[in-house]
C-alpha positions in Angstrom: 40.7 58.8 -11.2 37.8 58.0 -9.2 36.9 60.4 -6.2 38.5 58.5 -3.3 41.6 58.3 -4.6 41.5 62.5 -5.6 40.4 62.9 -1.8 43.4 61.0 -1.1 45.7 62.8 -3.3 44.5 66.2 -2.1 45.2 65.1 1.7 48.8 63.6 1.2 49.6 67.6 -0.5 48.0 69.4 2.3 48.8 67.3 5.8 52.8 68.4 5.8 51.3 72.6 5.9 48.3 71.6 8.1 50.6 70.1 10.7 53.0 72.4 10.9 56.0 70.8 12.2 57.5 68.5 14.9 54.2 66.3 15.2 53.6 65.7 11.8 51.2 62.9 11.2 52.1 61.2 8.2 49.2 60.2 5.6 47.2 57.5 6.4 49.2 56.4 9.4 47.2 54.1 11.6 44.5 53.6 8.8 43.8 50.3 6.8 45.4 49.5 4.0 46.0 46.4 3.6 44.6 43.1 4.8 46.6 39.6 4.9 46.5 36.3 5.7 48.2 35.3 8.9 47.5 31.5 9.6 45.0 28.5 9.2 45.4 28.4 5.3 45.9 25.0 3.3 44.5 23.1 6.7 43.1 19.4 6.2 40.0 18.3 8.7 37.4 15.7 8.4 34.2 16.3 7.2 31.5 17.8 9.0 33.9 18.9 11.7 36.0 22.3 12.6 39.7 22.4 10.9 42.1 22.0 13.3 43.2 25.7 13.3 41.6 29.1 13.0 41.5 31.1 10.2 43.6 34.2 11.1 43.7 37.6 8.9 45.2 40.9 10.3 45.0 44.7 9.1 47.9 46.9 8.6 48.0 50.5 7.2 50.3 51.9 5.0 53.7 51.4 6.9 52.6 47.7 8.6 51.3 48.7 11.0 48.9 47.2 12.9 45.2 49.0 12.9 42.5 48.0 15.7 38.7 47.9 15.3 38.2 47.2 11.9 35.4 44.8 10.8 35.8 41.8 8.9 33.1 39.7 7.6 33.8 35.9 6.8 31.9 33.6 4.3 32.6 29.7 3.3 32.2 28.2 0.0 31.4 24.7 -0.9 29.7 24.4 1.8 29.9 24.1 5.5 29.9 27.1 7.8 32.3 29.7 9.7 31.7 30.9 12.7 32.0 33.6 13.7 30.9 35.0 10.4 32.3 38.3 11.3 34.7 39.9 14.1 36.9 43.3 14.8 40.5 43.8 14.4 42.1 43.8 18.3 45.3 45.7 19.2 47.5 43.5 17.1 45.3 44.1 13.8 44.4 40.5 13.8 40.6 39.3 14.2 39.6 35.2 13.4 37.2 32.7 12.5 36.9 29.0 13.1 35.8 27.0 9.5 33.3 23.7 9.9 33.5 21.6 6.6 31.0 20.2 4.7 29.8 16.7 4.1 31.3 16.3 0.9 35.3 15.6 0.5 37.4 17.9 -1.2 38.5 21.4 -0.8 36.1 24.1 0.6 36.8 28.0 0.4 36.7 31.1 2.6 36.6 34.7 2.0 37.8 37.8 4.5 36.9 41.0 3.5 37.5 43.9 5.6 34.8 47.0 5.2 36.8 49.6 4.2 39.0 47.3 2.2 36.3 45.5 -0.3 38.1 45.1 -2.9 41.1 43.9 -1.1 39.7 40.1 -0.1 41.4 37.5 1.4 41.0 33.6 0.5 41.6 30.5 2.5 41.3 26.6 1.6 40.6 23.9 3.8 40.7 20.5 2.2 38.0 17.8 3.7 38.6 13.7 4.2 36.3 11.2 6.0 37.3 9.1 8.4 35.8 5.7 7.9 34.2 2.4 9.9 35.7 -0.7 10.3 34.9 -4.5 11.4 36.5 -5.6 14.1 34.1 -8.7 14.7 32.2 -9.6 11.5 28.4 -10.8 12.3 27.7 -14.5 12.1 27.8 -15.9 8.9 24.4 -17.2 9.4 21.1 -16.8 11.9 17.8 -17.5 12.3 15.0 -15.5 11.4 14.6 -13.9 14.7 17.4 -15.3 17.0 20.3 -13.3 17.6 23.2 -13.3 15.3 26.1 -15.0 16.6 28.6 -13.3 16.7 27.6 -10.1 17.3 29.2 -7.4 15.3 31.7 -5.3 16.6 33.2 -2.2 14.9 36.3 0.4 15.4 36.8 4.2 14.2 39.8 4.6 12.2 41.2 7.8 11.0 42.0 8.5 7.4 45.2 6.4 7.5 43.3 3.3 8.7 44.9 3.9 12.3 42.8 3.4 15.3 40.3 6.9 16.3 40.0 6.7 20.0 36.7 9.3 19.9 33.8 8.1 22.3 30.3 9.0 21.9 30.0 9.0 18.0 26.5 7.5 17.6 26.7 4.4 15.0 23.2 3.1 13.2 22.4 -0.3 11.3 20.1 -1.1 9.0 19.7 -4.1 6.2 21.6 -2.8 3.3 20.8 -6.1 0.8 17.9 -8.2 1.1 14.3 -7.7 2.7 13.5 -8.2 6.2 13.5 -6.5 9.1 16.1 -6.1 11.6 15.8 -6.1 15.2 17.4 -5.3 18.7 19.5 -1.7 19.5 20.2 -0.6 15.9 21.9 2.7 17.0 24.9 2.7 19.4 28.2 4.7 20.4 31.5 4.5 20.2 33.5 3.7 23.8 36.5 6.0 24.6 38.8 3.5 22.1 36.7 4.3 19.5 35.0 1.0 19.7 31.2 0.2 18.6 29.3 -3.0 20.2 26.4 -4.5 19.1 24.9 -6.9 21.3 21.1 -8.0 20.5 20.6 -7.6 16.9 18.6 -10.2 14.6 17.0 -10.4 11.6 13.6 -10.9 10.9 12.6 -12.3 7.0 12.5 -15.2 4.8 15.5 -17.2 4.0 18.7 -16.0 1.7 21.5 -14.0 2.4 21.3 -10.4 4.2 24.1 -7.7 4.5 24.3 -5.0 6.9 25.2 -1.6 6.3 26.9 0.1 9.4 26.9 4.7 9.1 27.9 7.2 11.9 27.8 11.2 10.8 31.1 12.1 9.5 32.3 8.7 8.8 32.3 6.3 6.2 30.1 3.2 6.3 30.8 0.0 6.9 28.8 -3.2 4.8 28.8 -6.7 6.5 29.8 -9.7 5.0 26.4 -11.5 4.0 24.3 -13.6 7.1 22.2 -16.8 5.6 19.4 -16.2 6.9 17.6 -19.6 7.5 14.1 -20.5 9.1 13.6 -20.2 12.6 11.0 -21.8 15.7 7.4 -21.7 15.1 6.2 -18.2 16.0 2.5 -17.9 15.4 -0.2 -20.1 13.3 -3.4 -19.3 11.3 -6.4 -20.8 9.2 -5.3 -21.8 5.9 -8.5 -23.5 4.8 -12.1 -24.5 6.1 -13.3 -22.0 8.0 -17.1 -20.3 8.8 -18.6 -23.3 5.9 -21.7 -24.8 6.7 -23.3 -28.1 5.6 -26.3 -30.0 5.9 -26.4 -31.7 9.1 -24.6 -35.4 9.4 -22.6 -34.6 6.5 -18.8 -33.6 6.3 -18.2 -29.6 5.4 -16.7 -29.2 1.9 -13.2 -28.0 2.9 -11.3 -29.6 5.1 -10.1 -27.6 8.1 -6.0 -26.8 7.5 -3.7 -24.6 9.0 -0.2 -22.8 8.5 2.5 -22.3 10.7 5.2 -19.7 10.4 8.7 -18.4 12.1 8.2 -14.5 13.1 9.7 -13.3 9.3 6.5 -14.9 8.3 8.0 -18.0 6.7 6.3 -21.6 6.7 7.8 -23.9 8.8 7.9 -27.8 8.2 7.9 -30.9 10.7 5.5 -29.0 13.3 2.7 -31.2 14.8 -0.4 -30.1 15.1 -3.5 -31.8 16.6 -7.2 -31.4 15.4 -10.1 -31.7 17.7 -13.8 -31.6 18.2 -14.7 -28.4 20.3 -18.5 -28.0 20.5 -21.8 -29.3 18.4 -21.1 -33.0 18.0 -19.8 -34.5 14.9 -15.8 -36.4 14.6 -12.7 -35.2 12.6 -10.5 -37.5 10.9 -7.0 -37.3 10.4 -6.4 -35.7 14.0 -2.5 -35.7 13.8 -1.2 -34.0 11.2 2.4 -32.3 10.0 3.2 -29.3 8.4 4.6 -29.9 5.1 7.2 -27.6 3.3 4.7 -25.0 3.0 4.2 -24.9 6.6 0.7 -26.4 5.8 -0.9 -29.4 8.2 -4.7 -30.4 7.2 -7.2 -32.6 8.7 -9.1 -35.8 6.9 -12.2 -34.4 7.2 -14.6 -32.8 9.2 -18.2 -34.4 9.5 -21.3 -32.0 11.4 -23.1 -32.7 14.3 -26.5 -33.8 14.2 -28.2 -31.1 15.7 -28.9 -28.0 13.0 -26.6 -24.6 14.5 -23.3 -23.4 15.1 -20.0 -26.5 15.5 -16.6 -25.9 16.1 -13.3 -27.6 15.4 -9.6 -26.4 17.1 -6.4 -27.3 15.6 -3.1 -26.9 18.3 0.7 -26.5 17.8 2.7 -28.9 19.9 5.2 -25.6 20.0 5.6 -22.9 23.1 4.9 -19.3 22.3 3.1 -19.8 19.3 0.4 -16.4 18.4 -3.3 -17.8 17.5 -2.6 -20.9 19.6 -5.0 -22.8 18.9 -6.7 -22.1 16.0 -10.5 -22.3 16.4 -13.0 -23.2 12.6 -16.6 -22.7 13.0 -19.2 -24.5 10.5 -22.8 -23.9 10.8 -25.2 -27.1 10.2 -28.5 -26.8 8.3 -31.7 -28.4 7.8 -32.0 -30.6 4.7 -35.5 -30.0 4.2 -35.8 -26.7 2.3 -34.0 -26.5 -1.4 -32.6 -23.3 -3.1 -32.3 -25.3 -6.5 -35.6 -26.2 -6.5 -37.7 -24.0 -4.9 -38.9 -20.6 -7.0 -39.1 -16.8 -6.5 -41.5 -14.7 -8.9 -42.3 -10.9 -9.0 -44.8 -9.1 -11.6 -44.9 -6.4 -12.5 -41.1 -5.8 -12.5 -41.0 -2.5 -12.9 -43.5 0.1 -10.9 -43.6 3.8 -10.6 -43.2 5.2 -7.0 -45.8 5.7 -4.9 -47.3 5.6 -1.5 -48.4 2.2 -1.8 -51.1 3.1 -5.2 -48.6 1.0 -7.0 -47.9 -2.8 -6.0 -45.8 -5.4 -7.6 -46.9 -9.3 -6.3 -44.0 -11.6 -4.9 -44.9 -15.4 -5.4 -42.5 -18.4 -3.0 -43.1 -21.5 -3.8 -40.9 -24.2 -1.6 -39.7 -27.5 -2.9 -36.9 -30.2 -1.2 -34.0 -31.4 -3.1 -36.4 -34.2 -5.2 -39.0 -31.1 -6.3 -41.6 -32.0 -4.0 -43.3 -28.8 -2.0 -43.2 -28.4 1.8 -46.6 -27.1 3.5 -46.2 -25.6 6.5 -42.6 -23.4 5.5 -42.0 -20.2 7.4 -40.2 -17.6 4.4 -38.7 -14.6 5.7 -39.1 -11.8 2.8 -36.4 -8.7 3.0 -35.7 -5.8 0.5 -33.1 -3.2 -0.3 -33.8 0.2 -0.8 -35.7 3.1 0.6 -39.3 3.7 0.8 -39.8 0.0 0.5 -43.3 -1.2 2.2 -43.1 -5.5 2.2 -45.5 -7.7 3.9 -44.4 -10.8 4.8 -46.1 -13.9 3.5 -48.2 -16.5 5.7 -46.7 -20.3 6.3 -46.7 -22.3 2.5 -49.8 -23.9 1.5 -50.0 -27.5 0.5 -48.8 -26.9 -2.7 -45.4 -25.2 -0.9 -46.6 -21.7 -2.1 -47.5 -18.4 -0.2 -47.1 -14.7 -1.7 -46.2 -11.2 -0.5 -46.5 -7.4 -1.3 -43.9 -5.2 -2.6 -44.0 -0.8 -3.2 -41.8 1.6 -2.3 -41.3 5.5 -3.0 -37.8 5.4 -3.2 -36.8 4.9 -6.5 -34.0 2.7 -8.0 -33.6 -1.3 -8.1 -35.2 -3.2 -5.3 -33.7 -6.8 -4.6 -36.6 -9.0 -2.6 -35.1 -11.7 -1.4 -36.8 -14.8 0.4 -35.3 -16.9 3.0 -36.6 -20.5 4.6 -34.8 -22.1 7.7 -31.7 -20.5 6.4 -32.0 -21.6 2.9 -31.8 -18.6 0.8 -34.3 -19.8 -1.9 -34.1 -16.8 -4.3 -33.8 -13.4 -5.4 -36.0 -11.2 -7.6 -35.6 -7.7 -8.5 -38.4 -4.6 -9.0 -37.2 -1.3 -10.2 -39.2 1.6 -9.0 -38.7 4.5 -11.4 -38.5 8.0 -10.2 -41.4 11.0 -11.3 -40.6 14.5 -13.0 -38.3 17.0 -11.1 -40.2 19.3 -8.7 -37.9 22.6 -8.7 -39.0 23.2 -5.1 -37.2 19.7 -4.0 -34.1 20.4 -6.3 -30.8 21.6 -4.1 -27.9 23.3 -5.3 -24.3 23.3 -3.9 -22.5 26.8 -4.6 -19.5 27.1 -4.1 -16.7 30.4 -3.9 -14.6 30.9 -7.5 -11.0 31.6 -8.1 -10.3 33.3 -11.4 -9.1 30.9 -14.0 -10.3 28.1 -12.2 -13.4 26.0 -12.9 -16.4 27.2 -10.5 -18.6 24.1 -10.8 -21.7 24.5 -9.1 -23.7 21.1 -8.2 -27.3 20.8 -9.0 -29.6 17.9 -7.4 -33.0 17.2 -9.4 -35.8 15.4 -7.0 -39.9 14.2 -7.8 -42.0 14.5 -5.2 -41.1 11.5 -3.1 -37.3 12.8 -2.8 -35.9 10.2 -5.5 -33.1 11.9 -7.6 -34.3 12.5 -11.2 -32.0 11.2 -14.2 -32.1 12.2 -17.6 -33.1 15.8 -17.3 -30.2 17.7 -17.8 -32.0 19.8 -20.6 -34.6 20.8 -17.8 -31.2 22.3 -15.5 -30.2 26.3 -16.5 -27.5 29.0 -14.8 -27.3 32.0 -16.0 -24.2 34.5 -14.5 -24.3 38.0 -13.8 -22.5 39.8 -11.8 -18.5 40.0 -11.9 -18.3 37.6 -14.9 -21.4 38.5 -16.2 -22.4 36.4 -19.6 -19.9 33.8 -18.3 -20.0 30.8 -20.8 -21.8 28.1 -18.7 -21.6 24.0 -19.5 -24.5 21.7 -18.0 -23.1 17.7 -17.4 -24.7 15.2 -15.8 -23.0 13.4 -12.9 -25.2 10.5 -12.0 -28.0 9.5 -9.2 -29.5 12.6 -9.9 -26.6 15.4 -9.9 -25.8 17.8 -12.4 -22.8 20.2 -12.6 -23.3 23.9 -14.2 -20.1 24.5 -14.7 -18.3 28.4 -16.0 -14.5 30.2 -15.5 -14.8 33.0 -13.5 -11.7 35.9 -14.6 -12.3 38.8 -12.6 -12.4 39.0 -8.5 -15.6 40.0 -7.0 -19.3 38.6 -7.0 -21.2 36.5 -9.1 -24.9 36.3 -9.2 -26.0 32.6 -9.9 -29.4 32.6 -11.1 -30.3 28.4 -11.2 -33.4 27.3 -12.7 -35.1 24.0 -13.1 -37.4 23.8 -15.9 -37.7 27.2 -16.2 -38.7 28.0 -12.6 -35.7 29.1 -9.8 -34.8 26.4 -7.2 -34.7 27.1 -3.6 -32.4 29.7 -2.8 -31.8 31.3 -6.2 -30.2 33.7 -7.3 -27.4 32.4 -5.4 -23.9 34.1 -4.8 -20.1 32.9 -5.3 -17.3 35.2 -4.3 -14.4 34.8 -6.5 -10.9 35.3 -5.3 -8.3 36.3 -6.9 -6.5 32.6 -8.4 -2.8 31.2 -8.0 0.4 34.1 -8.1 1.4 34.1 -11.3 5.0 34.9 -11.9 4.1 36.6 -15.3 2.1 38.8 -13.8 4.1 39.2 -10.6 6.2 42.7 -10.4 8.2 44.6 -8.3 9.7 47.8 -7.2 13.5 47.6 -8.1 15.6 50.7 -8.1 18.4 50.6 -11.5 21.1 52.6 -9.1 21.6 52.1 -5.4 25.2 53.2 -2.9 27.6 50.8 -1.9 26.9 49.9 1.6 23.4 51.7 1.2 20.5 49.2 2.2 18.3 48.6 -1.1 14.5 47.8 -0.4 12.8 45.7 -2.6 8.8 45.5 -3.2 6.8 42.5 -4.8 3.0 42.5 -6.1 1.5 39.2 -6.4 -0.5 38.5 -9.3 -2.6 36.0 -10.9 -2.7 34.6 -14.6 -5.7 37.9 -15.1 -3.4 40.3 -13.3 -5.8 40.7 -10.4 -4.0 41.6 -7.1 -3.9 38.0 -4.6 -4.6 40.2 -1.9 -3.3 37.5 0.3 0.1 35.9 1.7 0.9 32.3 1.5 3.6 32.5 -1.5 7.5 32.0 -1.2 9.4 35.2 -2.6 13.3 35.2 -2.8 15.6 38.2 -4.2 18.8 37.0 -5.2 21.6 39.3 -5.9 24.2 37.4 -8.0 26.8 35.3 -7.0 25.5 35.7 -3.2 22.9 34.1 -1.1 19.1 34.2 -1.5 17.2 36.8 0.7 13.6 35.2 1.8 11.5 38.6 1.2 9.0 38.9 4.0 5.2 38.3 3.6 2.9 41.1 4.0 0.1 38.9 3.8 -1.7 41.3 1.5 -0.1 39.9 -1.8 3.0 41.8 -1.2 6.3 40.8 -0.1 9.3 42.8 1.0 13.5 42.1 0.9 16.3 44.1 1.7 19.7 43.8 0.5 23.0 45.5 2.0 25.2 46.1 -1.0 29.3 45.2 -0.6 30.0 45.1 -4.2 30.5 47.7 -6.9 29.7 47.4 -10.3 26.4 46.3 -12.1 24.6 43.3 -10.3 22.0 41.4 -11.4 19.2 40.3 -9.3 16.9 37.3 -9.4 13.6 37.5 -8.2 11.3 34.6 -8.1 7.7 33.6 -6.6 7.3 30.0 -5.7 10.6 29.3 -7.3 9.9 31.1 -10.6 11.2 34.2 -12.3 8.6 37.1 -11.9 7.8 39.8 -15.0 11.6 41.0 -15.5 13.2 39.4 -13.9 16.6 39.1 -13.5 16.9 43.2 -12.5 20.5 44.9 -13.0 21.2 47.3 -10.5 23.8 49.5 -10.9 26.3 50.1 -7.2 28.2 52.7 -7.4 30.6 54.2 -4.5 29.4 57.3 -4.2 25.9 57.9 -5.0 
């Protein structure tokens, strides 16, 4: 027999004596015993919204009568909410929640339990249905791509049955539910007190085919449209299709003739649309000046001869169409000299490859001009220009008879160099000179150091220079780190990473600071040794424990207490991670961060009997986890 019900047995013997006569209390009179349902059970509502009626309990003792002030605590299953989620027994012994469904149809649970009276729970059920969309105007079986649909569609809200729902105020959204596109106009509206939805301004933006619409409010259940043909609609804006920013000797007609393409606002061609070319500025004549899009929304001129006069010419092309972006469309061609000849004209550099310098170390450009027929031009300005840093050029004097003049070329900065020469803007060649770098000089060499987490790759970035600055390949075997410190005699790896850069790479395991020494062929680089504090890496659930106690009281707060831990065991020291403790079959507790790398719960037991509880970091089960806790009644 456990001890309540001993207490109990020795009170019922003793009262009759203790009282002593004509006012004789009689055992547990105007105590709980017993709590009952009263009214609000087997309800049906629609989703997302309160049942119709409250759930009612009420608390009687012994002889049925009523007993006052006696919490209750409420909780829904399934889903949904109550509210309240607890209350106190009035006068009549009766206390009452309100239940809000869930989004899902079905039934849906809820629990009463009274405090003194745990094991003595009361369950309700509430079953959920949707009430549903409906057409009362269909859109237009078919639009334009950007016109309005007509008709517009109109929609009602009917109740389970299919009967009209006179509810205003229930916000209704559209959006395409088949089909690409966009859609434009009000997409969101609300219902009028009949329960009526109007759309008024919607269209659909996209190329043509059929389109459904897909009508959703909260609570309700959609409504798809029959399908709109979407067809092609007014010319909406206009663009270069072809011919654009060419040059071409002067006289002559430009390779590609100027064309255009014009398209509705989805973006589709549209066919049958004038257009008219015309000569803007430079000279010159266009032929074919009246032109038609075709079925690919594309209209092209004849052709498009140059100006006389070497220099910028320009061409515009014009819808015969009202609001119409890019209207018109403007081509630029450039006309040039026919005098100088890229096929036949030269570009020579020896040596090819020099070592930087100062200007010790030169490498010779030779021009030599010719026309299209090979013959040279005397008297030819050529414009010299080179990539690369360092780079000292000087530019060549006007072509002798012969059509040939020649230049200078060093640099200190090494790498490829591309000289390129340039007459009345001909580009007549390209040559290129690769200037090669000197040894590294330790005292030009950087390193980039960065702070460690344990288990995670420290890499630490190394940048070999010679004397004139120019990174240094190839001399990886010349790059050293040794580690001391926390992760003393830490295995290191050296990699090359290109232009220069090489990454000394180790795994730090333990918290604390390393000492970097960094050496380049054999003597320490600016700055070394260098230091890297190492944190303490990710929480790791394995190593992750807490303080959980095996018994606890019914009723009696339990405290919880998590250490965070990485893979290496070492203490994070810091906040940042999710922590929940969940006791079984109840809802998880969000322990509170500390932000020292420990987190706290607490969990007020209403249950007897052994419990298990889940605790996880970051959604993971920590070291032994789940704990059983033992509740007992009476501690």
């Amino acid at each position: 027999m456990s001890r309540l019900r001993i207490l109990l047995a020795v009170t019922l013997s003793i009262a009759p004596i203790a009282c002593g006569g004509g006012d004789l209390v009689l055992p547990n009179e105007g105590q709980a015993s017993k709590l009952t349902p009263l009214s609000g059970d087997r309800q049906t509502g629609t989703v997302l919204a309160p049942a119709p009626e409250s759930l009612v309990v009420r608390v009687v003792d012994r002889f049925g009568n009523p007993v006052a002030g006696v919490p209750v605590s409420w909780s829904a299953q399934g889903g949904g909410d109550v509210s309240p989620a607890s209350g106190v027994t009035g006068p009549n012994g009766q206390t009452a929640t309100q239940r809000i469904l869930g989004s899902q149809i079905g039934s849906y649970g809820t629990t009463a339990v009274a405090t003194p009276l745990p094991e003595d729970a009361v369950t309700f059920t509430t079953t959920a249905v949707a009430s549903s969309l409906a057409f009362e105007t269909q859109p237009g079986a078919t639009a334009a791509s950007g016109q309005p649909i007509d008709p517009q569609p109109v929609l009602r809200l009917q109740d389970p049955s299919g009967a009209p729902f006179p509810r205003a105020g229930v916000s209704v959204t559209v959006q395409i539910a088949s089909g690409d596109g966009t859609l434009l106009g009000t997409t969101r509206r609300e219902s009028d007190g009949d329960g009526r939805v109007t759309f008024t301004d919607l269209a659909i933006v996209g190329a043509p085919g059929a389109r459904t619409l897909i009508f959703a409010a909260e609570g309700y259940a959609s409504a798809i449209s029959t399908p709109v043909s979407l067809g092609v609609g007014a010319p909406a804006a206009v663009a270069a299709a072809a011919g654009d920013g060419q040059s071409a000797t002067v006289g002559t007609p430009v390779a590609t003739a100027p064309a255009v393409i014009v398209r509705d606002a989805g973006g589709t061609p549209v066919a049958g649309v004038p257009v008219t070319f015309a000569i803007a500025s430079g000279g010159g004549s266009v032929t074919g000046a009246s032109a038609t899009t075709g079925a690919d929304g594309v209209a092209t001129a004849g052709s498009w001869t140059l100006g006389d006069a070497a220099g910028p010419n320009s061409l515009t092309a014009t819808v015969a169409a009202d609001n119409v972006t890019g209207n018109p469309v403007r081509f630029s061609a450039t006309g040039t000299p026919g005098s100088a000849s890229a096929a036949k004209s030269t570009v020579g550099a020896a040596p090819a490859t020099i070592p930087a310098s100062s200007g010790s170390s030169i490498s010779v450009i030779t021009i030599v001009v010719r026309d299209a027929e090979g013959n040279p031009i005397a008297g030819q300005n050529v414009a010299l220009s080179a990539t690369g840093s360092g780079v000292s050029l000087t530019q060549p004097a006007a072509t002798d008879a012969g059509g040939a003049t020649s230049a200078q070329f060093s640099a200190s900065g090494s790498g490829d160099h591309v000289i390129t020469a340039v007459a009345s803007g001909v580009t007549l060649g390209a040559k290129t000179i690769t200037v090669t770098a000197g040894p590294p000089v330790p005292e030009r060499s950087t390193a980039d150091v960065p702070s460690g987490s344990a288990g995670v790759e420290t890499v630490v970035t190394v940048r070999l220079q010679d004397g004139f600055g120019n990174p240094v390949t190839g001399a990886g075997a010349q790059v050293s780190l040794a580690v001391g410190g926390a992760n003393s005699g830490a295995r290191v790896r050296i990699e090359e990473a290109g232009d220069g850069a090489y990454l000394a790479k180790y795994t730090p395991t333990t918290v604390g600071t390393d000492v970097l020494d960094l050496r380049v062929a054999g003597q320490p680089i600016p700055g070394s040794p260098f230091t890297s504090s190492v944190v303490a890496g990710p929480a790791d659930p394995d190593h992750t424990t807490a303080d959980v106690p095996k018994d606890a009281s019914f009723g009696v707060p339990i405290d919880f207490v998590i250490q965070a831990a990485d893979a290496f065991g070492n203490p994070l020291g810091r906040g940042g991670d999710v922590v929940v403790v969940t006791p079984e079959g109840l809802s998880p507790i969000a322990a509170t961060d500390q932000g020292d790398g420990t987190y706290r719960a607490t969990w007020l037991p209403f249950t007897l009997g052994t419990v298990d509880v889940t605790i996880t970091i970051n959604g993971t089960g920590i070291h032994h986890s789940p704990f059983p806790i033992r509740i007992r009644f009476l501690r």
